[in-house]
N, CA, C and O atoms as a printed pandas DataFrame, in Angstrom:
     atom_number atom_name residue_name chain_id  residue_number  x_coord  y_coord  z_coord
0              1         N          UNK        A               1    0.811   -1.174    0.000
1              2        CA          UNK        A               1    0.000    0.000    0.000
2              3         C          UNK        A               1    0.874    1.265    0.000
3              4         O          UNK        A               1    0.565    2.179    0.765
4              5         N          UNK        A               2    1.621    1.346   -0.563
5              6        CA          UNK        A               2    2.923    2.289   -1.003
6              7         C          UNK        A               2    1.891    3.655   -1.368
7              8         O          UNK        A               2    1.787    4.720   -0.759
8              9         N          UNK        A               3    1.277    3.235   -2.449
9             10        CA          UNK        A               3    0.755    4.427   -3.352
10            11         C          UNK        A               3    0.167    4.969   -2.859
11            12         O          UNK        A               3    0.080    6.147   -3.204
12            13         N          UNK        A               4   -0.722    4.434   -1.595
13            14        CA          UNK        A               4   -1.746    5.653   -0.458
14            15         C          UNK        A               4   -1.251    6.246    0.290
15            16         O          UNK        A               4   -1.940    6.487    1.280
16            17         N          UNK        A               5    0.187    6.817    0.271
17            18        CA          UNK        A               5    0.357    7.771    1.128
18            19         C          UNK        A               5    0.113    9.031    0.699
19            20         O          UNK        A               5    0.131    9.404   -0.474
20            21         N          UNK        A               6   -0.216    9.976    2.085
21            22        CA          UNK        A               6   -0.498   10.858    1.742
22            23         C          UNK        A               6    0.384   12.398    2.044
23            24         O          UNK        A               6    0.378   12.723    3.231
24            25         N          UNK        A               7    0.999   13.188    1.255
25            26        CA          UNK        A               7    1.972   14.177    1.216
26            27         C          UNK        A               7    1.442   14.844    2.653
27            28         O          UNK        A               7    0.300   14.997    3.087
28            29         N          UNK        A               8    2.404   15.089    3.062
29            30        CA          UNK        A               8    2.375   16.081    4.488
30            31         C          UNK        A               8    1.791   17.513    4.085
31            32         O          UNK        A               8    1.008   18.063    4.860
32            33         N          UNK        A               9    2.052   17.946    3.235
33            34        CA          UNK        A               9    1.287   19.108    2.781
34            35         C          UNK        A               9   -0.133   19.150    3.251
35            36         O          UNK        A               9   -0.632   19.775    4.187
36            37         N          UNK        A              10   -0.552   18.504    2.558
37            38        CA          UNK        A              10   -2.507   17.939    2.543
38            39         C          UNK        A              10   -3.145   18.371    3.487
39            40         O          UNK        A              10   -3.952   19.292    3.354
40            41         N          UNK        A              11   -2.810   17.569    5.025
41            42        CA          UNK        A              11   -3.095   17.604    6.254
42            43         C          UNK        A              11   -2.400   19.107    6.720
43            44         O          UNK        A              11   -3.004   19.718    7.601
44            45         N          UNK        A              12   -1.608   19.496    6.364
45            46        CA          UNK        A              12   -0.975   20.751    6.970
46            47         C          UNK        A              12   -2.101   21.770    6.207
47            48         O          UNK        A              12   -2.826   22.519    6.862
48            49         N          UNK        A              13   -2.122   21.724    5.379
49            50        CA          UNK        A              13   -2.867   22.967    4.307
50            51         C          UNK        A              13   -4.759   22.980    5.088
51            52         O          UNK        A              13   -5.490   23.890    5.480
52            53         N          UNK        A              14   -4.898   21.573    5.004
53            54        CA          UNK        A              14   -6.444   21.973    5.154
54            55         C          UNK        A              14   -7.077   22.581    6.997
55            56         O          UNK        A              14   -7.980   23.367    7.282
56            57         N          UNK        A              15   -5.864   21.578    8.139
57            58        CA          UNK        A              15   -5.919   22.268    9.021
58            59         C          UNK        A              15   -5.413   24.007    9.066
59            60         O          UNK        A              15   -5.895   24.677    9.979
60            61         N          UNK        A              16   -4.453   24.696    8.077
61            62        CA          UNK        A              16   -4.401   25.829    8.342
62            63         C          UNK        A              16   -5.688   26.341    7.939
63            64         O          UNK        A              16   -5.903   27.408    8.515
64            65         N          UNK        A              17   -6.845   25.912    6.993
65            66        CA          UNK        A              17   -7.820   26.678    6.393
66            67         C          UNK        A              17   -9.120   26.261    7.553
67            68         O          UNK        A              17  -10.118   26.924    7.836
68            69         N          UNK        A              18   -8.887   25.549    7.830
69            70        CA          UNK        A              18   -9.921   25.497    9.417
70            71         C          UNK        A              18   -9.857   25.958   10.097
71            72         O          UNK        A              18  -10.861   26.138   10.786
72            73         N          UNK        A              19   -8.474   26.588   10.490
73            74        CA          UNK        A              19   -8.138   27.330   11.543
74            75         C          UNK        A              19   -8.193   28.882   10.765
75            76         O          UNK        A              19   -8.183   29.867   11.504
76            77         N          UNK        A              20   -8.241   29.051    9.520
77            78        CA          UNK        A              20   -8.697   30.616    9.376
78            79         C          UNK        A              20   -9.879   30.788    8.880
79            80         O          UNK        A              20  -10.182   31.952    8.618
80            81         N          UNK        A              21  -10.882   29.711    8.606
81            82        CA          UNK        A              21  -12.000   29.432    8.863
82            83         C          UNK        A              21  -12.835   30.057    9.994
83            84         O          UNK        A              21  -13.775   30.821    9.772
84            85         N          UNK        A              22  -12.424   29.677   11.240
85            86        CA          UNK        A              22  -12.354   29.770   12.703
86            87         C          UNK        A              22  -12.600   31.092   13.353
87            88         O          UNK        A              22  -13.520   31.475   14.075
88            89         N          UNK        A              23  -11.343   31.791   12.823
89            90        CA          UNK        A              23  -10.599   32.889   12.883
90            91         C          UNK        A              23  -11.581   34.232   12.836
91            92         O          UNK        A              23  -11.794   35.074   13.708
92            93         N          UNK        A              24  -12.246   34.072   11.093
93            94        CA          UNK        A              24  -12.992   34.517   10.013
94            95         C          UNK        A              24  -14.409   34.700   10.847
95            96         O          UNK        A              24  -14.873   35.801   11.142
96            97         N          UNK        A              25  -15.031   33.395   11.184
97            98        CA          UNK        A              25  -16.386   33.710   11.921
98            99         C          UNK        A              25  -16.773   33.885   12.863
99           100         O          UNK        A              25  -17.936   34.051   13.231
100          101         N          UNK        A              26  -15.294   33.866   13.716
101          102        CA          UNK        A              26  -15.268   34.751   15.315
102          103         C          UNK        A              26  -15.030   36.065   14.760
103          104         O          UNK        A              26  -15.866   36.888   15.135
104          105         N          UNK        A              27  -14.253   36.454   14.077
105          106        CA          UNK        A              27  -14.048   37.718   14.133
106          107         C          UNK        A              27  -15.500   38.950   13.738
107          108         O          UNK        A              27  -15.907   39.987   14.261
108          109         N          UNK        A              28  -15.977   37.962   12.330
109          110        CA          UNK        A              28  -17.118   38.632   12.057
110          111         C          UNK        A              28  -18.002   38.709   13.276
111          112         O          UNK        A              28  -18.208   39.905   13.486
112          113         N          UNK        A              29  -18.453   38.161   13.935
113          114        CA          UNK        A              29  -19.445   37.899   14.972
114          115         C          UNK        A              29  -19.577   39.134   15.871
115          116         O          UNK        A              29  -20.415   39.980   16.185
116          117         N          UNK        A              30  -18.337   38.798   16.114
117          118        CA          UNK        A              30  -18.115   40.055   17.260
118          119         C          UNK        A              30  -18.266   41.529   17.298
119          120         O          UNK        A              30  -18.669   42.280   18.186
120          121         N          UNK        A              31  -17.803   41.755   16.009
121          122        CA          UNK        A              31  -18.075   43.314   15.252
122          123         C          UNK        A              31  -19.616   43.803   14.916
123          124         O          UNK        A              31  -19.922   44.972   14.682
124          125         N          UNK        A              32  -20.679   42.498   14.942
125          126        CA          UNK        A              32  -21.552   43.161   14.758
126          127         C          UNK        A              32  -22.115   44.300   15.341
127          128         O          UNK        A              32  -21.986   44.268   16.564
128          129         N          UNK        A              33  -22.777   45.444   14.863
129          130        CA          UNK        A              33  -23.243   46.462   15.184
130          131         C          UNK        A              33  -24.320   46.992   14.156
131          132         O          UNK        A              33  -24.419   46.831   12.939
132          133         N          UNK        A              34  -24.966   47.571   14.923
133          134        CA          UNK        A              34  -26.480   47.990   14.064
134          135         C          UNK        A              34  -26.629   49.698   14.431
135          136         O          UNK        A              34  -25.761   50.265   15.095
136          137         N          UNK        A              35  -27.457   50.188   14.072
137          138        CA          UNK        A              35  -27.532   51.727   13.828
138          139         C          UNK        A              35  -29.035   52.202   14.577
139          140         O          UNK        A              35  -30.085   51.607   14.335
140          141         N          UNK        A              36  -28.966   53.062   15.271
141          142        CA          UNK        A              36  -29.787   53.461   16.480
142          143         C          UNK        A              36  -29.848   54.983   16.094
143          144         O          UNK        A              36  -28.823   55.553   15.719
144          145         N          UNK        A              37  -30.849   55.531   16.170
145          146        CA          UNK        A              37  -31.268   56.838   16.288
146          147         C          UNK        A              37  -31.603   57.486   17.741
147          148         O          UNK        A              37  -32.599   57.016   18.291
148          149         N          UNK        A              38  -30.771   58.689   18.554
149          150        CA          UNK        A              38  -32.159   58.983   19.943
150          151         C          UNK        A              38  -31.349   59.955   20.216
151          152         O          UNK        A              38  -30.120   60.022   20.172
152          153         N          UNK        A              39  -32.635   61.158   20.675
153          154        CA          UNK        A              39  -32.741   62.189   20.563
154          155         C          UNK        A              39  -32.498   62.260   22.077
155          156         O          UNK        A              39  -32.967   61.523   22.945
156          157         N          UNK        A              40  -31.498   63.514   22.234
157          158        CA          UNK        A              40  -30.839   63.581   23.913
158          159         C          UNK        A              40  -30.555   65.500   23.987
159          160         O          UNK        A              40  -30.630   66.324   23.075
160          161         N          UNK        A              41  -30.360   65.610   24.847
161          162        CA          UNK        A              41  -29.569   66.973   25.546
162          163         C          UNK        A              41  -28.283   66.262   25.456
163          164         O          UNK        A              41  -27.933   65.204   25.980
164          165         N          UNK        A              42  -27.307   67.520   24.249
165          166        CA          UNK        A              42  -26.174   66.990   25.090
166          167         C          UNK        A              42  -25.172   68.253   25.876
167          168         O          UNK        A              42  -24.911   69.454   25.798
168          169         N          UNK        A              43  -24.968   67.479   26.368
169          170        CA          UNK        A              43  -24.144   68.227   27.629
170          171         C          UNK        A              43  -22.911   68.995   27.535
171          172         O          UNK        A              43  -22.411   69.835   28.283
172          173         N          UNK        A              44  -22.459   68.363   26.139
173          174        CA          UNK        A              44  -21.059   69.106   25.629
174          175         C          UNK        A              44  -20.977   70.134   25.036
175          176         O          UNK        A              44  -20.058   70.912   25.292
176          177         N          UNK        A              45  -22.004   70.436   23.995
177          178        CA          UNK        A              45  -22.877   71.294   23.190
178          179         C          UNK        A              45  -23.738   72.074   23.408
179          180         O          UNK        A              45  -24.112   72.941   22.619
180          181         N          UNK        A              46  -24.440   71.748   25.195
181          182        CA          UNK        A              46  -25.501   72.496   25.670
182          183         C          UNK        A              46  -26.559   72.752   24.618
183          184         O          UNK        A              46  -26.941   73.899   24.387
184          185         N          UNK        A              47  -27.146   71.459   23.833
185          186        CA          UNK        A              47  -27.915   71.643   22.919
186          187         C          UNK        A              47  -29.006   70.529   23.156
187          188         O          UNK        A              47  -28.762   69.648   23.980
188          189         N          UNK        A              48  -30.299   70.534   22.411
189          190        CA          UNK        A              48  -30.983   69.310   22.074
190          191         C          UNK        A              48  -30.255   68.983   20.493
191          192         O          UNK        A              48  -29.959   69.831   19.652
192          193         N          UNK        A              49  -30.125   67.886   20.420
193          194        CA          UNK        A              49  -29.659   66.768   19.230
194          195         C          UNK        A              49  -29.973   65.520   18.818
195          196         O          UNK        A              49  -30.391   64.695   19.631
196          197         N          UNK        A              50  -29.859   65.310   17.886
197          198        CA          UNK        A              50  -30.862   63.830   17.441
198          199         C          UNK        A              50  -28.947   63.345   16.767
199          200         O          UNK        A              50  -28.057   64.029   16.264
200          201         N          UNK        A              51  -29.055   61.929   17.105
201          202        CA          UNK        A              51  -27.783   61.307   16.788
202          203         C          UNK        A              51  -27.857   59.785   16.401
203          204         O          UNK        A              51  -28.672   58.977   16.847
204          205         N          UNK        A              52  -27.076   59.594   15.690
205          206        CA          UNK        A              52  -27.438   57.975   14.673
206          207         C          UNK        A              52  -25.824   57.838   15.425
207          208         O          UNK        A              52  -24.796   58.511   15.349
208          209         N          UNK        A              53  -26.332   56.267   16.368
209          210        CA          UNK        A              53  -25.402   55.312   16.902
210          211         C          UNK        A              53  -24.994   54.377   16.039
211          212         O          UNK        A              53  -25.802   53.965   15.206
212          213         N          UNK        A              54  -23.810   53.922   16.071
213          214        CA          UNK        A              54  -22.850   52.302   15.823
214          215         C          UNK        A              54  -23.452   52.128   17.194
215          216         O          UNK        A              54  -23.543   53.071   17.980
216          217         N          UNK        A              55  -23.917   50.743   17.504
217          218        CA          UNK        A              55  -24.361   49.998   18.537
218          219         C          UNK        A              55  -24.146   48.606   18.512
219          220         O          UNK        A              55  -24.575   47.879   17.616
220          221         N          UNK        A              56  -23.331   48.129   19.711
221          222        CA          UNK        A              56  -23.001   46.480   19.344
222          223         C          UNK        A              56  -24.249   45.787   19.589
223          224         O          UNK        A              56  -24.765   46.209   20.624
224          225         N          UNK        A              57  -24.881   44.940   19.058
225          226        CA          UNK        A              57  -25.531   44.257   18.924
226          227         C          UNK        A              57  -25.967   43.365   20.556
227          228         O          UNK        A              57  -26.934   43.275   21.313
228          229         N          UNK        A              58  -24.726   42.903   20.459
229          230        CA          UNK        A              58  -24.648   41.703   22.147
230          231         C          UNK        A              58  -25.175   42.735   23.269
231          232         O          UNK        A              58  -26.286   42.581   23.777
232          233         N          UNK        A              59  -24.600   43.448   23.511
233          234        CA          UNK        A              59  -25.295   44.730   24.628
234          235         C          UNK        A              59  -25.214   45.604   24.633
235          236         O          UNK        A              59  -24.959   46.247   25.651
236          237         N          UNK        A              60  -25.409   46.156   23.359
237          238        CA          UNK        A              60  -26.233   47.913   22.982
238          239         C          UNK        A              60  -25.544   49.247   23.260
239          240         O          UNK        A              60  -25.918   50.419   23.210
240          241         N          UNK        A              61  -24.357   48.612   23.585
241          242        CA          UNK        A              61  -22.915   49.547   23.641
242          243         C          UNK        A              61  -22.693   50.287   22.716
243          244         O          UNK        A              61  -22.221   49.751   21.714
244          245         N          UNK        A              62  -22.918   51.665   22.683
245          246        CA          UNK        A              62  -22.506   52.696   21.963
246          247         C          UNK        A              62  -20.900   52.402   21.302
247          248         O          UNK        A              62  -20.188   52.182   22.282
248          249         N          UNK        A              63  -20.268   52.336   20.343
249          250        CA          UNK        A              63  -19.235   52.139   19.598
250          251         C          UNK        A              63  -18.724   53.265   19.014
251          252         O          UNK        A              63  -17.586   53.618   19.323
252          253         N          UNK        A              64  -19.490   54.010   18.072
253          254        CA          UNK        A              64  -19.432   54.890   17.221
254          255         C          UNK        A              64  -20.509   55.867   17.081
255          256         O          UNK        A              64  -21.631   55.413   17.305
256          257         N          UNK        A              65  -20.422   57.284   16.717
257          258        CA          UNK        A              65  -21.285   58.367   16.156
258          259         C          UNK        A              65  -21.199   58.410   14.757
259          260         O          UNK        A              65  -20.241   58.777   14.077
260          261         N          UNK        A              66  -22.511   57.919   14.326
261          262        CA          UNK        A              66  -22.312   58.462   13.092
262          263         C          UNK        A              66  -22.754   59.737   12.027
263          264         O          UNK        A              66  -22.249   60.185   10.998
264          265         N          UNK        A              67  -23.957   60.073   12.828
265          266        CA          UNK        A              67  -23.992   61.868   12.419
266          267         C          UNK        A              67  -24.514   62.108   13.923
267          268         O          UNK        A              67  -24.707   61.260   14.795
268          269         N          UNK        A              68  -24.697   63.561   13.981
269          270        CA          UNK        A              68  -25.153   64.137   14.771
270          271         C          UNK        A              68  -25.440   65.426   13.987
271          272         O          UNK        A              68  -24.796   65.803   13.008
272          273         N          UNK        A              69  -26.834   66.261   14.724
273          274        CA          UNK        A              69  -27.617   67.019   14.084
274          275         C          UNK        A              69  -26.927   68.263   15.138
275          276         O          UNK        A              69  -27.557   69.293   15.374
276          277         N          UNK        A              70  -25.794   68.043   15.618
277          278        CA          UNK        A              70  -25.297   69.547   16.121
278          279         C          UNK        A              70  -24.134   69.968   15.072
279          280         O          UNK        A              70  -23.484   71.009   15.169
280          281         N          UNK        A              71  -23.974   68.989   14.046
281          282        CA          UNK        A              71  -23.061   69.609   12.841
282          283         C          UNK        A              71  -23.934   69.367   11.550
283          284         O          UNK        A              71  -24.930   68.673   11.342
284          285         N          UNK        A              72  -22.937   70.475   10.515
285          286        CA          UNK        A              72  -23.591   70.730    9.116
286          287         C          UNK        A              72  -22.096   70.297    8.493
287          288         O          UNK        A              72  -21.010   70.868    8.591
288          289         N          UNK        A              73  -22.511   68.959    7.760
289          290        CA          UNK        A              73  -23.334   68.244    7.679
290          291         C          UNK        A              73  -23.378   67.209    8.966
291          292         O          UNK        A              73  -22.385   67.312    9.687
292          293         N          UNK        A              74  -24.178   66.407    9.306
293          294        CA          UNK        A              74  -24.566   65.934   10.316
294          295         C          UNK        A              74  -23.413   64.476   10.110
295          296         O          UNK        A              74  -22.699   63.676   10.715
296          297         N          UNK        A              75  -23.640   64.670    9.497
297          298        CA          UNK        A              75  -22.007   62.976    8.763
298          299         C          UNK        A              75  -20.718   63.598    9.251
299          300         O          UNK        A              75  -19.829   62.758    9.395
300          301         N          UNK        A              76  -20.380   64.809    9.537
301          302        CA          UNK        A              76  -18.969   64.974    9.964
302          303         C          UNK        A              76  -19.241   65.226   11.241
303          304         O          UNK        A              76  -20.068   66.109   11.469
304          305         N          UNK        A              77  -18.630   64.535   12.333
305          306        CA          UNK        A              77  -18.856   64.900   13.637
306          307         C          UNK        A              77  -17.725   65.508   14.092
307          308         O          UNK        A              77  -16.877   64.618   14.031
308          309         N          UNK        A              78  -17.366   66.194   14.383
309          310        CA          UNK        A              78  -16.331   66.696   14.561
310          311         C          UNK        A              78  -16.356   67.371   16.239
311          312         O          UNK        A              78  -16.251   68.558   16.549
312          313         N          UNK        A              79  -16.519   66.255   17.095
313          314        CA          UNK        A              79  -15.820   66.630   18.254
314          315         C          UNK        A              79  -15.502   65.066   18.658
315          316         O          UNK        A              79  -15.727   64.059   17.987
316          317         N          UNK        A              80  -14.844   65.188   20.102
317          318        CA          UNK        A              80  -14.382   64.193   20.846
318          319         C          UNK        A              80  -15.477   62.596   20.444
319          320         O          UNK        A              80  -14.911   61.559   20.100
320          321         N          UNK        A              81  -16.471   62.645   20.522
321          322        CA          UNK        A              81  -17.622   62.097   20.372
322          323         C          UNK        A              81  -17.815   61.521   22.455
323          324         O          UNK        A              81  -18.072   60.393   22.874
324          325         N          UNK        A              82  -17.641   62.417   23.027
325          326        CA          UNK        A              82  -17.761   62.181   24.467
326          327         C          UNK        A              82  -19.133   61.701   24.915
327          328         O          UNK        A              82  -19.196   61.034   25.948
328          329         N          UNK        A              83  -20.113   61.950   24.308
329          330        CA          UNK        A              83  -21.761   60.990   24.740
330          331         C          UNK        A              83  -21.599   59.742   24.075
331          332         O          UNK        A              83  -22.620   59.321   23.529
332          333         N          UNK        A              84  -20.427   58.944   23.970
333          334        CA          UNK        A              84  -20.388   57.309   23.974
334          335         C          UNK        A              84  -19.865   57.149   25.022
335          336         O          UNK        A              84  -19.662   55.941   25.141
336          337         N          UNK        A              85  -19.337   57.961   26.326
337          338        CA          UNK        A              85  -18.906   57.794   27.366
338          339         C          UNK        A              85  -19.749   58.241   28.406
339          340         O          UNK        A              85  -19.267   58.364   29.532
340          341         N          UNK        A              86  -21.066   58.533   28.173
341          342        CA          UNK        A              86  -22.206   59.068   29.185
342          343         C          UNK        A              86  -23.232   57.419   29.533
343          344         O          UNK        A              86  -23.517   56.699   28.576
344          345         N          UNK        A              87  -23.530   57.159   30.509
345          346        CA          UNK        A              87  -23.988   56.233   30.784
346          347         C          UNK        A              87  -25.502   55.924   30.546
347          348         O          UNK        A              87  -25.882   54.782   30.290
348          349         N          UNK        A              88  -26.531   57.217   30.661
349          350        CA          UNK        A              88  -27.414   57.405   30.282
350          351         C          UNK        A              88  -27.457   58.644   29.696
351          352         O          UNK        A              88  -26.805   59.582   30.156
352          353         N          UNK        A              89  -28.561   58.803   28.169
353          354        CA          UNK        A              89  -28.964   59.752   27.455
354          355         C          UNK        A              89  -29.629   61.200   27.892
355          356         O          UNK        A              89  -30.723   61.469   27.397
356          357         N          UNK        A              90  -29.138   61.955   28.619
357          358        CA          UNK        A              90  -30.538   62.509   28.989
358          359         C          UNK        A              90  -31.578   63.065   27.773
359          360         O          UNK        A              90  -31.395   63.135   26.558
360          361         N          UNK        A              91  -32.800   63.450   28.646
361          362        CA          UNK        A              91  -33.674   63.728   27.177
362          363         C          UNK        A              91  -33.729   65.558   27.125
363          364         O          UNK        A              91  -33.855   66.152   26.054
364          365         N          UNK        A              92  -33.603   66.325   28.551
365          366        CA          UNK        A              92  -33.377   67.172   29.043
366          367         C          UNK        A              92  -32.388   67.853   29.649
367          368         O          UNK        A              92  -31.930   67.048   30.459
368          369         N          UNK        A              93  -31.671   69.054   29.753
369          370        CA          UNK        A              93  -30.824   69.835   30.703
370          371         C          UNK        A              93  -31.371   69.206   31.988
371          372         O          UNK        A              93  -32.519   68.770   32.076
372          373         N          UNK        A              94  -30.358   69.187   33.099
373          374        CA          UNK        A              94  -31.134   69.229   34.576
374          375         C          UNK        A              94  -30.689   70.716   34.875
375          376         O          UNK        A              94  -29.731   71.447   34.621
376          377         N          UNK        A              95  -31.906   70.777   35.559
377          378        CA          UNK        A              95  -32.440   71.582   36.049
378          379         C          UNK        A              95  -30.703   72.727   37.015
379          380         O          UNK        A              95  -29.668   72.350   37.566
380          381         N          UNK        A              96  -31.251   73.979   36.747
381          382        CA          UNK        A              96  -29.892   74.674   37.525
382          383         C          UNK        A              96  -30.512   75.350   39.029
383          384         O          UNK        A              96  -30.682   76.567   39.099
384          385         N          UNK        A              97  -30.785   74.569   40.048
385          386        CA          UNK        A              97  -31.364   74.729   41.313
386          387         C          UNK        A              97  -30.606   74.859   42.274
387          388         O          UNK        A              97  -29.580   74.185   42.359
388          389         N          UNK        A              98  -30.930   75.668   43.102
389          390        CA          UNK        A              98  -29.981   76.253   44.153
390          391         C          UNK        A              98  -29.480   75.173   44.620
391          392         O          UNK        A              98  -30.286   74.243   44.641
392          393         N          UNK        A              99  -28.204   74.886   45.095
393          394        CA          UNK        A              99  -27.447   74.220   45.470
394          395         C          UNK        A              99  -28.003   74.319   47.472
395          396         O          UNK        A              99  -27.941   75.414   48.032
396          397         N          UNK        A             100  -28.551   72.885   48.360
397          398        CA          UNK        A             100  -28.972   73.273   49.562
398          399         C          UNK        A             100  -27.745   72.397   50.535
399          400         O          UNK        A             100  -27.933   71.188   50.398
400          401         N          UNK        A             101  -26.704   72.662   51.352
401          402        CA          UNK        A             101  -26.416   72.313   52.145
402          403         C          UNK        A             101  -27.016   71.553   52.950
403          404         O          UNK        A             101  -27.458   72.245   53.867
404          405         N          UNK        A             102  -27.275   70.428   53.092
405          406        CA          UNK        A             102  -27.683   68.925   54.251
406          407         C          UNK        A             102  -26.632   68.238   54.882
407          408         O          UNK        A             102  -26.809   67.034   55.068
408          409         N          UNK        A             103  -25.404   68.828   55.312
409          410        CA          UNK        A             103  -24.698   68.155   55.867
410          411         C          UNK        A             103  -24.858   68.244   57.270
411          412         O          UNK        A             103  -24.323   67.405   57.995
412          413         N          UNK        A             104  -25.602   69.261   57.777
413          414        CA          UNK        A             104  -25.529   69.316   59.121
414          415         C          UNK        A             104  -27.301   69.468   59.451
415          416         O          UNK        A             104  -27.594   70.651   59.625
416          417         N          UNK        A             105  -28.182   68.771   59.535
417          418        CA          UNK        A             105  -29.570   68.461   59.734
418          419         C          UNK        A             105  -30.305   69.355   60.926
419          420         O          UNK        A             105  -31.471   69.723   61.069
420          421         N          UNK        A             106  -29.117   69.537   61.707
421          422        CA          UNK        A             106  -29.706   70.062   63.103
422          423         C          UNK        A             106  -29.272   71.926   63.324
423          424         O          UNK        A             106  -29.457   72.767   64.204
424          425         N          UNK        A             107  -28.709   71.895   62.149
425          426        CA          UNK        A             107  -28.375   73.603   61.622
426          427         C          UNK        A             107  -29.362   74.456   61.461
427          428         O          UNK        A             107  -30.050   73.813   60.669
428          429         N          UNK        A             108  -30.108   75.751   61.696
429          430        CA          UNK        A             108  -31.053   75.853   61.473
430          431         C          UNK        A             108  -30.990   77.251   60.351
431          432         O          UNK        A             108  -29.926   77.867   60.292
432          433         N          UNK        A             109  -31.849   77.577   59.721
433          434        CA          UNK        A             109  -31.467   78.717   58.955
434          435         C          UNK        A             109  -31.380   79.960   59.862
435          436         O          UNK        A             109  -31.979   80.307   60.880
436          437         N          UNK        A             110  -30.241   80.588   58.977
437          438        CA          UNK        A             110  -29.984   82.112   59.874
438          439         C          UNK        A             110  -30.907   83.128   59.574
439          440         O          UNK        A             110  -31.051   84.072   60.350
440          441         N          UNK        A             111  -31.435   83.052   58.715
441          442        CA          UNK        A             111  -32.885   83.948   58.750
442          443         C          UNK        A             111  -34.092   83.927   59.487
443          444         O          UNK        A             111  -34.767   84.940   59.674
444          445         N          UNK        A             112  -34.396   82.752   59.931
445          446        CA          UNK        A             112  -35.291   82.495   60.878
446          447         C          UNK        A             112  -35.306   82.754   62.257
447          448         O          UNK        A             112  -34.144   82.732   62.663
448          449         N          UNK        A             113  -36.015   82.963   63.057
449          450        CA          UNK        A             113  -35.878   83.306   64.152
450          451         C          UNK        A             113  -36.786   82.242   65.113
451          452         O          UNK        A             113  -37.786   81.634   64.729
452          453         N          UNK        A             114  -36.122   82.170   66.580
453          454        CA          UNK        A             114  -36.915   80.837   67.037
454          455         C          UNK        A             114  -37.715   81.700   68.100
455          456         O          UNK        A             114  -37.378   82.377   69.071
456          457         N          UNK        A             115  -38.623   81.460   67.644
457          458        CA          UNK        A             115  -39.522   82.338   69.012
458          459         C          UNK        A             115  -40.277   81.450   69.791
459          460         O          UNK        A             115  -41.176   80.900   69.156
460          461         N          UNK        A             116  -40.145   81.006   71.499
461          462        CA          UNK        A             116  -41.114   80.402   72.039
462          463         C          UNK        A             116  -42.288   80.452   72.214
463          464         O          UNK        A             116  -42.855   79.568   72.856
């Protein structure tokens, strides 16, 4: 049975193509991302803006900006893109309200007067 051998090549070649086989449909997988629209305050801009996300697919992780309606044209974004680093969207400014000291509960205001 001389004639059935088989060249070392063969076995070398088809395991390298399994293994970039492998390679190929992990890699694709992972990159998926889909495109999200939502309208926020942003905070950097001190504006309302409507903005089209890169979003990974697996858990909805902001990736990329791909326009935003605080530039002309809305396809060039041209800042940091820092609201992929905000945890939630707001939909609004918060509010600019007097700042109230509660560190000391038993403080009483100095305008008031305690009358028995």
């Amino acid at each position: 049975m001389a004639g059935l051998e088989i060249p070392l090549i063969i076995p070398l070649a088809l395991g390298a193509g399994i293994v970039f086989l492998l390679v190929l449909a992990i890699g694709v997988s992972v990159g998926v991302t889909e495109r999200a629209t939502r309208a926020f305050w942003c905070p950097f801009r001190e504006c309302s803006v409507s903005a089209e996300f890169e979003q990974a697919v697996w858990d909805g992780k902001r990736v990329d900006v791909a326009s935003c309606s605080a530039f002309t044209p809305p396809t060039v974004v041209a800042c940091d893109k820092a609201c992929l680093r905000l945890r939630k969207l707001a939909s609004k400014p918060k509010s600019q309200s007097v700042a109230v000291d509660h560190s000391d509960p038993w403080r009483r205001d100095r305008t008031s007067r305690w009358e028995p």
